[in-house]
C-alpha positions as CSV (number, residue, x, y, z in Angstrom):
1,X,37.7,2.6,32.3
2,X,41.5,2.8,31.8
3,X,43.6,6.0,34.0
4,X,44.7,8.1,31.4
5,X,48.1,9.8,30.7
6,X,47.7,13.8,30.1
7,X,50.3,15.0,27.9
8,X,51.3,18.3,29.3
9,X,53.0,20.8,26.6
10,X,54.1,23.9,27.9
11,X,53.4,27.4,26.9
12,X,55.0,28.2,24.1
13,X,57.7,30.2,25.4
14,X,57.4,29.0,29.1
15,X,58.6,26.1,31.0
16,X,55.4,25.8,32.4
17,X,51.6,25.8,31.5
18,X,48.7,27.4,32.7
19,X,45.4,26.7,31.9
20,X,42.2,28.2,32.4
21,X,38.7,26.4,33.8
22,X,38.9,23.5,31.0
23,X,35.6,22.8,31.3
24,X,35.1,18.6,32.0
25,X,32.5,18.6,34.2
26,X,30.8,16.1,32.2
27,X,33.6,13.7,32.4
28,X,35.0,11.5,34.4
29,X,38.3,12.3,34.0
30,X,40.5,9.7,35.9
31,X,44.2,10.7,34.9
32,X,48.1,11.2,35.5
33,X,51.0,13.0,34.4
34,X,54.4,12.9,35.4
35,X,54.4,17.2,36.1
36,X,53.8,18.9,39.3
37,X,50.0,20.6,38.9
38,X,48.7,23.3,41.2
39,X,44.9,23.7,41.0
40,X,42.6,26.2,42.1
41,X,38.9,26.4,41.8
42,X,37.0,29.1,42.6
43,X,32.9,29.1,43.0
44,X,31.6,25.9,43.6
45,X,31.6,22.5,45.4
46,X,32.9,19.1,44.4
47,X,34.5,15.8,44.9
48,X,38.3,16.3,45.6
49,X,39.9,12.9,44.7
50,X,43.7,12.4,44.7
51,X,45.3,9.3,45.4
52,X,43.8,7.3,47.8
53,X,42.0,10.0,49.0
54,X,38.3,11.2,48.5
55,X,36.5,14.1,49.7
56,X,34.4,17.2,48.8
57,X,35.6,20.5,49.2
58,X,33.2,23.5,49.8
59,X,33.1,26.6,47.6
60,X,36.8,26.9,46.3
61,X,40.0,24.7,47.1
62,X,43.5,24.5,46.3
63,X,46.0,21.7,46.2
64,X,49.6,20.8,45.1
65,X,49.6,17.6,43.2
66,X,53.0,15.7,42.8
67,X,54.0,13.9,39.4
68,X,52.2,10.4,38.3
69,X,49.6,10.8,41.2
70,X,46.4,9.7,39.8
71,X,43.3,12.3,40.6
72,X,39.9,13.0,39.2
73,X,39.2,17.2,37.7
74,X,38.1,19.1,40.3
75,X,35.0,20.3,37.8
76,X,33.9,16.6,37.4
77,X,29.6,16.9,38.0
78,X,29.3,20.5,38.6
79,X,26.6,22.1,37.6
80,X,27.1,25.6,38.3
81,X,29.8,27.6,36.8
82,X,33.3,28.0,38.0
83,X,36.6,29.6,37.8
84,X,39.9,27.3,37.4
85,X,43.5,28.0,37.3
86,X,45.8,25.4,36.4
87,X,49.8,25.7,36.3
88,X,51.3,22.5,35.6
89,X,55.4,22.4,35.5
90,X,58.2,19.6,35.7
91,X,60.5,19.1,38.7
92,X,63.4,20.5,37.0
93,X,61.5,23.4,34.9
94,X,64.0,25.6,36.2
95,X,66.9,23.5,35.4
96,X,68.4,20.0,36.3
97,X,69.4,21.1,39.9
98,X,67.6,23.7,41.0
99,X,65.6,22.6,44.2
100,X,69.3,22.0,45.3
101,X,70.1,25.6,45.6
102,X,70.3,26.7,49.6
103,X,67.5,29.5,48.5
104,X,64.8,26.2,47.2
105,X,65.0,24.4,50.7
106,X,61.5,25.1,51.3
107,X,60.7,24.6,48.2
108,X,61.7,21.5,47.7
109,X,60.4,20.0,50.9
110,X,57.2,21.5,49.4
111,X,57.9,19.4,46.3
112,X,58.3,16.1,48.6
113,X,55.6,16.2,50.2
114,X,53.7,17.0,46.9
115,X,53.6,13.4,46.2
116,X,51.3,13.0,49.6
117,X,49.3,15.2,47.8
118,X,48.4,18.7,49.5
119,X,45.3,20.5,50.5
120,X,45.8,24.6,51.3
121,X,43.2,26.3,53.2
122,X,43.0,30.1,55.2
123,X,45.1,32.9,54.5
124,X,47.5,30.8,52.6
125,X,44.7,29.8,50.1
126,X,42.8,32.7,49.7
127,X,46.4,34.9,48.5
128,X,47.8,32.5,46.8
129,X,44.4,32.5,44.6
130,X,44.7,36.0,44.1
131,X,48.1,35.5,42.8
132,X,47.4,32.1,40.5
133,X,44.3,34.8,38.9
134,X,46.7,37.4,37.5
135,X,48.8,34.8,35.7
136,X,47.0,34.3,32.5
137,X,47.6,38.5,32.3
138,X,51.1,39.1,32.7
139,X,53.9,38.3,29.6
140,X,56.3,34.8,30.7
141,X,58.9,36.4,32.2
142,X,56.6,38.0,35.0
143,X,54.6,34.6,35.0
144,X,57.7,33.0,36.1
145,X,58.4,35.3,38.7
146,X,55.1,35.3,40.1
147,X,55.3,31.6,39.9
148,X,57.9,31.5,42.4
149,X,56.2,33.9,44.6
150,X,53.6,31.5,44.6
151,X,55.9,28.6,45.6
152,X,57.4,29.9,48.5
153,X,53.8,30.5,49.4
154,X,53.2,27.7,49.6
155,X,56.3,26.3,50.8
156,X,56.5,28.0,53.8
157,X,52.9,28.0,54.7
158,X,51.5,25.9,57.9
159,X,47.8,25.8,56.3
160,X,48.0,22.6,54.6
161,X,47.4,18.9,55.1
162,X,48.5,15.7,53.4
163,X,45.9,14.0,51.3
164,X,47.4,10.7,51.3
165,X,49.2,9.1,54.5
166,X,51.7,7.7,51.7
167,X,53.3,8.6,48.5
168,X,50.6,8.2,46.0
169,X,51.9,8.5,42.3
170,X,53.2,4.6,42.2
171,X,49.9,2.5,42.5
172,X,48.0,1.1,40.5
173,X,44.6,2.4,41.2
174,X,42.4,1.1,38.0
175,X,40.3,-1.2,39.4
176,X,39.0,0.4,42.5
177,X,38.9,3.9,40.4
178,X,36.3,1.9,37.5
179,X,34.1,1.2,40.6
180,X,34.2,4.5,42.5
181,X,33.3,6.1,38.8
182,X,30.0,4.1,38.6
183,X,29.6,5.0,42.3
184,X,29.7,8.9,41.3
185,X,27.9,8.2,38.4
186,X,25.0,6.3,40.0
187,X,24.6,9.5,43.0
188,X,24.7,11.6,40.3
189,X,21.6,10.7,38.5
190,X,19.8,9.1,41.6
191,X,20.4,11.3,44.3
192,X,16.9,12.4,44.6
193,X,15.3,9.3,43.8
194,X,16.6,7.5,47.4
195,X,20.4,5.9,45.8
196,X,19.9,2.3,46.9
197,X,22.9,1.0,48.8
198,X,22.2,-2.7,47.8
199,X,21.3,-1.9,44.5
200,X,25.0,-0.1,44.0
201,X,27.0,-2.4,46.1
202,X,25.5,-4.9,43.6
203,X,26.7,-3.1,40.5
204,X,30.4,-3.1,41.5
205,X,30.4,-6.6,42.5
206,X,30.7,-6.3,46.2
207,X,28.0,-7.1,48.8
208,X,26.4,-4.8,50.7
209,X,28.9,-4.6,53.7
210,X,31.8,-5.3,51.5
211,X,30.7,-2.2,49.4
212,X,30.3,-0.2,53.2
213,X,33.8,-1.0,53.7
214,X,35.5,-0.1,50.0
215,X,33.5,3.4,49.9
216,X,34.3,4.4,53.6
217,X,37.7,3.4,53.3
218,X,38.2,5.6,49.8
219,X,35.7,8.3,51.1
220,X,35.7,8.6,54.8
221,X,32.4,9.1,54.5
222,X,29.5,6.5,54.4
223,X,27.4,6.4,51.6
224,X,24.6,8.0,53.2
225,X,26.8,10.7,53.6
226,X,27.7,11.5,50.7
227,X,24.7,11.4,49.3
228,X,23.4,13.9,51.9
229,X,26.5,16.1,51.4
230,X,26.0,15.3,47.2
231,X,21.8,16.8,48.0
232,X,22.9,19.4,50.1
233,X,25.4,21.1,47.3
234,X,23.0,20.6,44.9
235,X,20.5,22.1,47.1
236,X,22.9,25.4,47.3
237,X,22.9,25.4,43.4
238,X,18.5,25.2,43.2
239,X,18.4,27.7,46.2
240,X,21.2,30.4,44.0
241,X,19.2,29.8,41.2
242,X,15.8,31.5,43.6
243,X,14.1,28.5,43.9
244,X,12.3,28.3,47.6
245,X,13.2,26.3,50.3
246,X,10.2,23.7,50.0
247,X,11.8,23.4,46.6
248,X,14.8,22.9,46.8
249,X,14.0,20.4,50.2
250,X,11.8,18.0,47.5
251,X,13.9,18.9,44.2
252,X,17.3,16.8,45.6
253,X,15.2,14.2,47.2
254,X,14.2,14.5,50.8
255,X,11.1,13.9,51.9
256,X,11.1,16.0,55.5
257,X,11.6,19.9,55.4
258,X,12.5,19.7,59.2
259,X,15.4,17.3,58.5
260,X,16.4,19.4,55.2
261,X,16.8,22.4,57.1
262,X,18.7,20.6,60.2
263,X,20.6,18.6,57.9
264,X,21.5,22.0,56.0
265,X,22.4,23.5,59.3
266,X,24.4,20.9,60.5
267,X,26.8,21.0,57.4
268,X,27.1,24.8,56.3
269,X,26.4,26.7,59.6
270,X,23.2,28.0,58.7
271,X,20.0,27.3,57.4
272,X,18.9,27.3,53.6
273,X,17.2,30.5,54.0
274,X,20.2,32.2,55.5
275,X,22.1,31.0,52.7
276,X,19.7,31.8,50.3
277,X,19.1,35.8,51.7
278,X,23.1,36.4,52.1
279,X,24.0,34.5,48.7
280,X,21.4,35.9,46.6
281,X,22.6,39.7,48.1
């Protein structure tokens, strides 16, 4: 599996592009592009993987990625539908020097520490969504000033945190990227037949505590982790879809309801009939 370089064209008759819920979740889509890209997605959970870093977000999430920084689509295994919007733009869209203008300080310190990679969460998140959702509605001119609303958002906002503890877009990432996509892959059709950590760790020629060490270090997470965190999305997707708690508890794979529902508990904050009743209202 080779990283692949996007070739972003802009809008024609914009300096930038945006671009609506593209719709890879079957592939693996391990790529880079020398642009600034702001995602959002809006309505389900997945793996967040930029950089160095791996996690899963929860239900919607929006990040500012800096330019050549390697990262997976948000969408990649989802099974549910979901809302994306996508504005991707050079560092000097707006001309050769404008982050130097006293009125784009924030902006550009928002631009350098794009190439950590940056998470936004609370208030920040949740307008700035509402913003990057009228885009695809309103002629360029007013996409370009909305744009910069957005920006300064983000620029001044304190609701953020750096996905990478380095600049990320400079590495050379293929090797360990080719393993952690047979990883995703092998959870993905496994997680509810009990994913064998020796049986993976042998796949990606590592041993089995070699292999303990690679994924928690990409994933913070051990691997039984994530495939209980991997279950208990999935198990949000069965339980929307009306299927009962028994169900859902045997569909993804475990074998105990009492530890489905404490598990369940433990990582959204309520139990899967909770979820289900004030979901399915």
């Amino acid at each position: 599996m080779k990283i692949i370089r996007e070739e972003v064209v802009p809008n024609l008759g914009s300096s930038f592009k945006v671009l609506l819920t593209p719709g890879l979740n079957d592939t693996f889509l391990w790529h880079f592009h020398p642009e600034y890209e702001i995602v959002y997605v809006e309505g389900t959970s997945g793996t967040r993987h930029v950089g160095d870093h791996t996690s899963v977000y929860e239900g919607s999430d929006l990040v500012f990625i800096g330019p050549n920084i390697p990262h997976l689509n948000f969408d990649y295994g989802v099974r549910t539908s979901c809302e994306q919007v996508i504005v991707q733009m050079k560092e000097d869209f707006l001309g050769k020097d404008f982050l130097n203008l006293p009125e784009f300080t924030a902006v550009k310190k928002l631009f350098e520490n794009a190439h950590f990679g940056l998470s936004f969460s609370g208030k920040t998140k949740d307008i700035v969504a509402q913003k990057l959702k009228q885009l695809p509605d309103l002629d360029h001119f007013d996409q370009l000033m909305l744009l910069l609303q957005i920006l300064r958002l983000l620029a001044v906002s304190d609701e953020f945190s750096l996905l990478n503890h380095k600049p990320a877009g400079n590495k050379s990432l293929q090797k360990e990227q080719q393993r952690m996509e047979l990883i995703y892959k092998y959870v993905e059709t496994h997680f509810d037949q009990r994913p064998d950590v020796n049986f993976i760790a042998e796949q990606v020629n590592l041993t089995t505590a070699a292999f303990c060490r690679f994924f928690k270090k990409n994933t913070k997470m051990t691997f039984t982790d994530f495939v209980n965190v991997y279950r208990i999305n999935q198990a949000k997707n069965l339980l929307l879809q009306d299927k009962t708690v028994s169900e859902t508890c045997f569909a993804v794979g475990f074998e105990s309801l009492s530890y489905f529902n404490k598990l369940f508990k433990s990582l959204e904050k309520e139990n899967p009939s909770d979820f289900k009743k004030r979901y399915r209202k």
